[in-house]
C-alpha positions as CSV (number, residue, x, y, z in Angstrom):
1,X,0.0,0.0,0.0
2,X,1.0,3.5,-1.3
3,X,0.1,6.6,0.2
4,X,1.4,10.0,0.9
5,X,1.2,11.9,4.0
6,X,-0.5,14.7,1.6
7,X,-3.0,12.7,0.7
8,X,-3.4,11.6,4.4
9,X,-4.1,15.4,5.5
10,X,-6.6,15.9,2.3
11,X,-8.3,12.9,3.0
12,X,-8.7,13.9,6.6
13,X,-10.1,17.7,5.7
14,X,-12.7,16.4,3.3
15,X,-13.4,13.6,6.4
16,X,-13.6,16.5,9.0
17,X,-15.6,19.0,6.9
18,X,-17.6,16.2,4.7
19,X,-17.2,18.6,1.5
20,X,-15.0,18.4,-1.4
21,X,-15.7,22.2,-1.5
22,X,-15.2,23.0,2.1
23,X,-12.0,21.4,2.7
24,X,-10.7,23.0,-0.6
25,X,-11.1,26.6,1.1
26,X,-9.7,25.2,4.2
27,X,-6.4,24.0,2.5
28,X,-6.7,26.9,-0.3
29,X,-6.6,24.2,-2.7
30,X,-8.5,23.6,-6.2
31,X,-11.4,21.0,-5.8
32,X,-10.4,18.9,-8.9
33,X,-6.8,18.6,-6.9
34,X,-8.8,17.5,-3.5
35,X,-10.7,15.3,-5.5
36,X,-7.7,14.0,-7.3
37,X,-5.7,13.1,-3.7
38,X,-9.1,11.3,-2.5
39,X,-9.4,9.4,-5.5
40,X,-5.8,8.0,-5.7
41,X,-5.6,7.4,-1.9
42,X,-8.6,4.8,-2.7
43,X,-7.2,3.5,-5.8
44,X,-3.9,2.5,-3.3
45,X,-6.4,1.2,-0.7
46,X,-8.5,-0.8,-3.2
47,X,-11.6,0.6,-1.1
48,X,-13.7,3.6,-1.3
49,X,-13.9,6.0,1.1
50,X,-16.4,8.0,0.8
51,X,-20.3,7.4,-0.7
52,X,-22.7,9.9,-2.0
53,X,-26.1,9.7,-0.5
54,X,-28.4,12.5,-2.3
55,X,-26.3,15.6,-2.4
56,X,-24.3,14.8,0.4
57,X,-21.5,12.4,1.2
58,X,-20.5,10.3,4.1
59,X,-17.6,7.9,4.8
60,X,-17.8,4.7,4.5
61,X,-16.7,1.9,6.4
62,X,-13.3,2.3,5.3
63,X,-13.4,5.8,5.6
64,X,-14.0,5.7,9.1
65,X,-11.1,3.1,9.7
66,X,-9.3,5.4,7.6
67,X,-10.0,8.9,9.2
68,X,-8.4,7.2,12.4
69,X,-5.6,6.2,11.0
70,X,-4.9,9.7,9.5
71,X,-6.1,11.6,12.8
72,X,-3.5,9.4,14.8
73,X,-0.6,10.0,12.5
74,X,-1.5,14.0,12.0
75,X,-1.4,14.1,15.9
76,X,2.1,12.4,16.1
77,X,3.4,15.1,12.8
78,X,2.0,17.5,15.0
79,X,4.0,16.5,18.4
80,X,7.1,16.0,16.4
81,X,6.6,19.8,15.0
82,X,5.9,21.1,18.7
83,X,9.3,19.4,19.9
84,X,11.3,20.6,17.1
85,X,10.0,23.7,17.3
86,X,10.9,23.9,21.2
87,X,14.4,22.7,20.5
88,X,14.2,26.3,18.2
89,X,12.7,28.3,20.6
90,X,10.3,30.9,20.3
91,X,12.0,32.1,17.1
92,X,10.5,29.7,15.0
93,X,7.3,28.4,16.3
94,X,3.7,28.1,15.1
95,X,0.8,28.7,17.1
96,X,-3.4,28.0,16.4
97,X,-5.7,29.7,18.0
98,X,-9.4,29.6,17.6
99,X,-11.9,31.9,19.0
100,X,-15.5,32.3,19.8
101,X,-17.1,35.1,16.9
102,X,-17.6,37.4,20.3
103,X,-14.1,36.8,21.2
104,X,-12.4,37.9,17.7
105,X,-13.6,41.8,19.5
106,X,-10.4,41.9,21.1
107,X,-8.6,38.8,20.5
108,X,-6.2,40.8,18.2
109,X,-5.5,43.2,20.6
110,X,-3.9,40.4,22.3
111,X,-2.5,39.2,19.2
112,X,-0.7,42.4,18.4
113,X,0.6,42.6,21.7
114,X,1.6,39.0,22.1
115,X,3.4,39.8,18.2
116,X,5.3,42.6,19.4
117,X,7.1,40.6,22.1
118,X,7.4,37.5,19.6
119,X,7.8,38.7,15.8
120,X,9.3,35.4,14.6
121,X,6.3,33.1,15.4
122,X,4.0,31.7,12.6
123,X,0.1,32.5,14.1
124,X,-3.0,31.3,12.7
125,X,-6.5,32.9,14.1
126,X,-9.4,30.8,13.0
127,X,-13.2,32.6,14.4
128,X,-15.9,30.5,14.8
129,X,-19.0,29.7,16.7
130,X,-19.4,27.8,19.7
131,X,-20.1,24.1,17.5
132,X,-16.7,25.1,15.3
133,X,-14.6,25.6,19.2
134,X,-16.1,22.5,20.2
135,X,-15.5,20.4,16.9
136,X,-11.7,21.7,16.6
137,X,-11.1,21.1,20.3
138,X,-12.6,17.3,19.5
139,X,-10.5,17.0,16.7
140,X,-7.4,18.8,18.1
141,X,-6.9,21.0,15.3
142,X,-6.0,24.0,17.2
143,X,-3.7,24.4,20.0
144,X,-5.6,27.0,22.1
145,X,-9.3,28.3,22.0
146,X,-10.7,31.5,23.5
147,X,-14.6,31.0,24.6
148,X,-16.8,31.5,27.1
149,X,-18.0,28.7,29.4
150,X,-17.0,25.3,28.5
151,X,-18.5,22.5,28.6
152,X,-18.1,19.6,31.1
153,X,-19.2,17.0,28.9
154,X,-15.2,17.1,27.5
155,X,-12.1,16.7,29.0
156,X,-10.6,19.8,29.1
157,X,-8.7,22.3,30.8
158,X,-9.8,25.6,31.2
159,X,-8.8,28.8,32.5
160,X,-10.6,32.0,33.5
161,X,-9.0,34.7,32.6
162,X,-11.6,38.0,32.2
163,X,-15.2,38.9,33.0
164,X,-17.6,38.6,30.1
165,X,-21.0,40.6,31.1
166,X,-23.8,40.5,29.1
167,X,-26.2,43.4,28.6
168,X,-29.0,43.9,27.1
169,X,-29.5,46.6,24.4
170,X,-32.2,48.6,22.5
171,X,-32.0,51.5,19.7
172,X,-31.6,55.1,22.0
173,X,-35.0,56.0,20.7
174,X,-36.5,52.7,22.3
175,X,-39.5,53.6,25.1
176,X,-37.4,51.6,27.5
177,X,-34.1,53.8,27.2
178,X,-33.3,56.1,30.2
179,X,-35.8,54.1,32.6
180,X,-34.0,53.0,36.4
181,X,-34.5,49.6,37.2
182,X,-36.5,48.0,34.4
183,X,-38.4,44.7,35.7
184,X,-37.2,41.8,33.7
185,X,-41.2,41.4,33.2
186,X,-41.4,44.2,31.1
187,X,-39.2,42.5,28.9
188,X,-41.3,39.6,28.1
189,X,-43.4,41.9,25.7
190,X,-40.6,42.6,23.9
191,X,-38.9,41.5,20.1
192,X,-35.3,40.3,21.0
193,X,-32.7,39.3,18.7
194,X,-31.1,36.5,18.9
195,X,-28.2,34.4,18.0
196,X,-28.4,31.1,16.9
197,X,-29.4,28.1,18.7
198,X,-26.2,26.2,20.3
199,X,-24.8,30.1,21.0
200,X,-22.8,30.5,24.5
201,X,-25.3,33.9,24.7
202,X,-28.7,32.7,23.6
203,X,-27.9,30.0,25.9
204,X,-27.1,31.9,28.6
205,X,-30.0,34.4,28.1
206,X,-32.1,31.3,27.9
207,X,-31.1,30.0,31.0
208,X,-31.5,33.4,33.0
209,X,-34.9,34.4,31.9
210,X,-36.1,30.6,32.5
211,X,-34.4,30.9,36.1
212,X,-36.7,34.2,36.5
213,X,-39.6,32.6,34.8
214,X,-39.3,34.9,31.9
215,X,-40.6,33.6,28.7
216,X,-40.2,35.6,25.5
217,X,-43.1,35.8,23.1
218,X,-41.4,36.9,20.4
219,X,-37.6,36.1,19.0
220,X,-35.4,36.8,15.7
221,X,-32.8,34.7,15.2
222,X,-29.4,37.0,13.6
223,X,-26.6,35.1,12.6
224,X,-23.7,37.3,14.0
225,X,-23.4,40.0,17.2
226,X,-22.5,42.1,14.1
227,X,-26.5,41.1,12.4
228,X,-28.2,42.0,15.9
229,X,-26.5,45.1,16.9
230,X,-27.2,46.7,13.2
231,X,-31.0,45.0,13.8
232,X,-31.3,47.1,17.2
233,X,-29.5,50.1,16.3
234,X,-32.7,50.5,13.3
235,X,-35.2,49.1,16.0
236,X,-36.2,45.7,15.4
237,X,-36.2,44.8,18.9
238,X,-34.1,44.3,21.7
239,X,-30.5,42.4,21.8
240,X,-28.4,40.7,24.2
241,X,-24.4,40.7,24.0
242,X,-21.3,40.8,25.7
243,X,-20.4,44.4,27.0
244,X,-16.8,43.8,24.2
245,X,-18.9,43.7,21.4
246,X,-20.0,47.6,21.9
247,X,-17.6,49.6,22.4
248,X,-18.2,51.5,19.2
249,X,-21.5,51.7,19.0
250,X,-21.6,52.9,22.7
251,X,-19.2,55.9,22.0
252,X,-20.7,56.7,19.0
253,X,-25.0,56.7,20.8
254,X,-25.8,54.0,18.4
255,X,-27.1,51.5,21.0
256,X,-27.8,52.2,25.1
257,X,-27.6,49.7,27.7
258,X,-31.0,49.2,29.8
259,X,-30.7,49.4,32.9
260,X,-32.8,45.9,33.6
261,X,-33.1,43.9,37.5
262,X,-30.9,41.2,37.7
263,X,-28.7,42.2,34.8
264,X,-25.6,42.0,33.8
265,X,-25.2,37.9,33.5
266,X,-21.8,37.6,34.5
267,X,-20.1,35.3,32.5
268,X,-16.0,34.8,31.9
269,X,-13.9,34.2,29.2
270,X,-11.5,30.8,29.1
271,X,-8.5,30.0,27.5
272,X,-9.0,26.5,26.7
273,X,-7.1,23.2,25.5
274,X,-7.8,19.4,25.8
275,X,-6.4,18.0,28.8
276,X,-3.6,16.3,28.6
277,X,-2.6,17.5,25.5
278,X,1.3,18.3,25.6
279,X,1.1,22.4,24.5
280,X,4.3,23.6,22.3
281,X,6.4,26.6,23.6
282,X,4.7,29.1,21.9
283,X,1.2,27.9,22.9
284,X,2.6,27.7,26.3
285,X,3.7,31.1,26.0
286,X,0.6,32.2,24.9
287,X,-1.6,30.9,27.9
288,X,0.6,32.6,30.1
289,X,0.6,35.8,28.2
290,X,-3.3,35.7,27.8
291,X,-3.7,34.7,32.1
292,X,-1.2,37.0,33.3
293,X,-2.2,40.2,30.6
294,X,-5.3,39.9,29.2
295,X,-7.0,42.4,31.7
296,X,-4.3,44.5,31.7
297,X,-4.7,45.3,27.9
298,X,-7.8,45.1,27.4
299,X,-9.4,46.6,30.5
300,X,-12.9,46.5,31.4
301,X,-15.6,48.7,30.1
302,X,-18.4,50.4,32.2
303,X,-21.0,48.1,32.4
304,X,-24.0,50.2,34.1
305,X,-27.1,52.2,32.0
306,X,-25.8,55.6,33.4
307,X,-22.3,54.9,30.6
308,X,-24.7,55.5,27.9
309,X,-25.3,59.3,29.4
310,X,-24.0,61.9,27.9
């Protein structure tokens, strides 16, 4: 049996992402040529490894068997890379980072700061939603990830590192806007948008107004912070985010904060790996960087109705 270790990492993008087309993007590579590597890897085999079923694919059996087999050799590439790259230093290392769509707010900040004091290293950012942290931290494709709460369902290890309050939002003009201690009731009669389902903030808002037994009669779902703050700001309806998402449109009267009972939530932001998992130098660096920092450079912004005051 013939096979390349290129072939092995296509093979394992198209199995991750289940797209010809998808993994193409991912590796910045033509279709035809990710086709091409999938197709000779099964002519070596003498199986097929994937089937088409309507206009989707799947693995097969094979495929499965195979997609092991390339995840366990990618992972030992990997921890070969990370040592080498420690006998190097910090000159010549690579670092992956994902992070939560809320998180990519300030996560450059960081970035540019953590740059400055390390210009040599290779850095990849990846931004995604909550199901994208979850399946790269399954799949160890990434060395570190910046979310909020994780969950305990995997076998991780994660590390607070700064407060992540969420508020909730409505156009200046809203009848709501300038009031003192809004009753969360007086919310229930109100259009909120929303992000997706699976979201660490529609979950959370979910939680809290099911705690207060709070039920919302009316919901838009938007597919980024970026989708509900424009949807508020030409009011649509009420939005909850995290406080780092609004800077701008807080200095610039776009959006106010409400000053609602039993609001902020108080959530926190993690830096995140799988347990166990041996972190190279510069992800090591990184962490420490990020704990030790983080607050420093980023600071906290005013959390309470009256910031919205001229």
């Amino acid at each position: 049996m013939h096979l390349t270790l290129r072939q092995l990492r296509i093979f394992e993008a198209v199995a991750r992402r289940l797209s010809f087309t998808r993994a193409a993007e991912d590796l910045h590579l033509s279709q035809p040529a990710v086709s091409m590597q999938v197709k000779q890897l099964e002519e070596a085999l003498g199986l097929p490894l994937f089937e088409q079923l309507g206009k989707r694919i799947h693995l097969t059996e094979a495929g499965e068997e195979m997609r092991r087999y390339a995840h366990a050799i990618n992972g030992l590439l990997q921890e070969a890379e990370q040592v080498f790259d420690e006998m190097r230093g910090l000159e010549r290392g690579r670092l992956n980072i994902a992070v939560a769509s809320t998180a990519n707010y300030f996560a450059p900040r960081l970035l540019a700061s953590f740059c400055e004091r390390y210009p040599a290293l290779q850095i990849s950012l990846r931004v995604t939603n909550r199901k994208g942290l979850l399946a790269a931290l399954g799949d160890s494709d990434v060395d570190l990830v910046i979310m909020g709460q994780p969950p305990a369902s995997m076998d991780l290890t994660a590390e607070e590192f700064m407060d992540n309050p969420l508020v909730v939002i409505a156009a200046p003009g809203h009848p709501l806007a300038g009031r003192k201690r809004i009753p969360l009731e007086a919310l229930e009669a109100e259009t909120f948008l929303v992000r997706e389902k699976g979201s660490g903030t529609r979950s959370a808002m979910e939680r809290h107004f099911a705690e207060h037994g709070i039920t919302l009669s009316t919901a838009m779902e938007m597919g980024t912070s970026e989708a509900i703050k424009q949807g508020v700001e030409a009011g649509l309806g009420l939005g909850l985010l995290s406080l780092h998402t609004l800077e701008m449109e807080l200095e610039l009267g776009r959006v106010v904060i409400l000053d609602v009972d039993s609001f902020p939530i108080l959530r926190h932001w993690f830096v995140v790996h799988r347990a166990g998992r041996r972190l190279s130098r510069p992800a090591l660096a990184f962490k420490d960087f990020v704990l030790d920092e983080a607050q420093g450079i980023l600071g906290q912004p005013a959390v309470h109705a009256e910031a919205n005051l001229p």
